[in-house]
C-alpha positions, 0 to 999 in steps of 0.5 A: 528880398521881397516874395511873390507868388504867380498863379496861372488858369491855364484852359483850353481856349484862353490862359490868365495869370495873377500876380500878388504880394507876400500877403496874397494881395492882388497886384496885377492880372492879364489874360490872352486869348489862347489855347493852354492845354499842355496837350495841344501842341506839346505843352508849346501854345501854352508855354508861349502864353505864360511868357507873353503874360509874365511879361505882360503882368510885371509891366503892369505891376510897374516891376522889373525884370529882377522881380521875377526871380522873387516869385514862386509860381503855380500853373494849373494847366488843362492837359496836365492829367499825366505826371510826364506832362506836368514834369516836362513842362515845369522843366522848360525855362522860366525866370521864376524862382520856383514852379509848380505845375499842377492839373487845372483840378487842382487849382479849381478845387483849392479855389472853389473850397479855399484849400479844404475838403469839397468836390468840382466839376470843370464843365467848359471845353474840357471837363474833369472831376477832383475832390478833397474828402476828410483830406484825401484826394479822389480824382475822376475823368480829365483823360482828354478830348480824344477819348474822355472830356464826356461833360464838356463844350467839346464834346458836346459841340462835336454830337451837335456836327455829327447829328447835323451831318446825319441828319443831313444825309437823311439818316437822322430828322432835320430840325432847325438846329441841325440846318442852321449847322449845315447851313454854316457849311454852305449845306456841303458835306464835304466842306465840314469833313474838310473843316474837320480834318484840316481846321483853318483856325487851327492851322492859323494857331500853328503857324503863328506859334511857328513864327514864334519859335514854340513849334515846329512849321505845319507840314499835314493837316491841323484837325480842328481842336475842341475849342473849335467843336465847343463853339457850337455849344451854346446854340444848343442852348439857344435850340433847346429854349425853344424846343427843337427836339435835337437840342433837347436830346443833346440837353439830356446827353449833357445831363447824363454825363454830369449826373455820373459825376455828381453821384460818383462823388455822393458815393464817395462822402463828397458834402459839396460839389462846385462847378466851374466852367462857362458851360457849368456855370450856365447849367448850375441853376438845372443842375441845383434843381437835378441834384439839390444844394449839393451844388454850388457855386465856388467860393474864389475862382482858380486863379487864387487856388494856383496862389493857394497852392504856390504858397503852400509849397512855399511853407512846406518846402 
């Protein structure tokens, strides 16, 4: 019977998943526009995501239903710091013949180092440190949008709209960054708190994954998820290029929350940290200036770690 492995990058606001021989070689590969962090929704967004692409993918692959009982899959998921998220989702039903749930940090740090020793940093929606030094695994932040995620798109979308409100109660200067927030808010206060407390995109999302059958009907309001702060994010960039003086403090609170990371893994021996992430890898170039080469680029993205790892449990096993 001929083997296959599937590997899954499941993040906050999109999921892919690839699908190769027994020789690691690529046969297919889709991605959905989705969020995938078995946090939001009970782990269901995510689920129906993995479903949809399988579907997609073996299409793809000119493959039949039948192929996916040959295949042994990994998911690394955003959301899947705690043990009782990774068990409960490996548990629902897939038509593989083995599944392996992973945190996404483990996918991106087997990626980015081909399954040796060396540190990552996930910088995009959510943010997350892991390292492999001399073997041993050394994992920091990925604790959520609510109370950690400190160098992500999130969260820094999220100071950008509450400097903007501040600012526009008059508690804080006005710039032309902190306008044009407002100004998507037709300048209402009361418009963002309730775009803030009831988010219309992400009702929209619950909704249609009521419809699909992976979770219950909305009955209160949605709050707005951190994909929806972190759509803010580059127009920090854009500001601070030219100088607004609120981008260019949000610049140094991005930065001081990615330079603790970085020393906390030097402390730790770590000879190299790649960076992941659409947020990161926009900040890589600073960031290589800041800390030196110790920074990188990673050498296969997180997809191919989920293979690396989907096969190793293969061989142990």
């Amino acid at each position: 019977m001929t083997t296959y492995y599937i590997g899954v990058d499941g993040g906050g606001t999109r999921c892919r998943m690839r699908l190769t021989d027994e020789n690691m070689e690529t046969i297919a590969e889709d991605v959905i526009d989705s969020p995938s962090n078995l946090q939001v929704r009970n782990g269901s967004a995510a689920y129906g995501s993995i479903l949809e692409l399988t579907d997609s993918v073996f299409a793809k692959a000119g493959l039949g239903d039948d192929a996916k009982s040959s295949a042994h899959a990994c998911f690394g998921m955003a959301g899947a710091r705690l043990k009782s998220a990774r068990q409960s989702f490996a548990e629902r039903k897939f038509p593989f013949a083995s599944v392996e749930v992973y945190d996404d940090i483990d996918i991106a740090q087997a990626g980015a180092h081909e399954g040796g020793d060396g540190a990552v940093l996930i910088i995009g929606t959510g943010s997350a440190g892991m390292g492999l030094i001399e073997g041993k695994r050394h994992q920091i932040g990925g604790w959520g949008f609510l109370v950690g995620d400190t160098m992500s798109g999130g969260i820094l979308g999220r100071e950008l709209v509450r400097l903007s409100l501040l600012a526009h109660e008059g508690l804080e200067e006005a710039t032309d960054l902190t306008r044009a927030i407002m100004a998507r808010f037709d300048n209402d206060g009361d418009r963002l708190m309730a775009w803030s407390f009831n988010n219309p995109d992400a009702r929209a999302e619950m909704e249609e994954l009521h419809q699909l059958g992976y979770s219950p009907e909305p009955s209160g309001p949605v709050p707005a998820r951190p994909a929806d702060y972190g759509q803010f994010a580059p127009m920090v960039f854009e500001f601070a290029d030219k100088g607004d003086p609120v981008a260019k403090r949000l610049m140094q609170f991005e930065h001081a929350a990615i330079d603790q990371y970085v020393n906390w893994f030097k402390s730790r021996g770590a000879k190299s940290i790649a960076i992941v992430g659409g947020l990161g890898q926009r900040l890589l170039p600073e960031l290589i200036e800041r800390h030196g080469p110790i920074m990188c680029m990673p050498k296969k993205d997180s997809m191919h770690g989920a293979l690396i790892l989907a096969r190793r449990q293969i061989q142990s096993a």
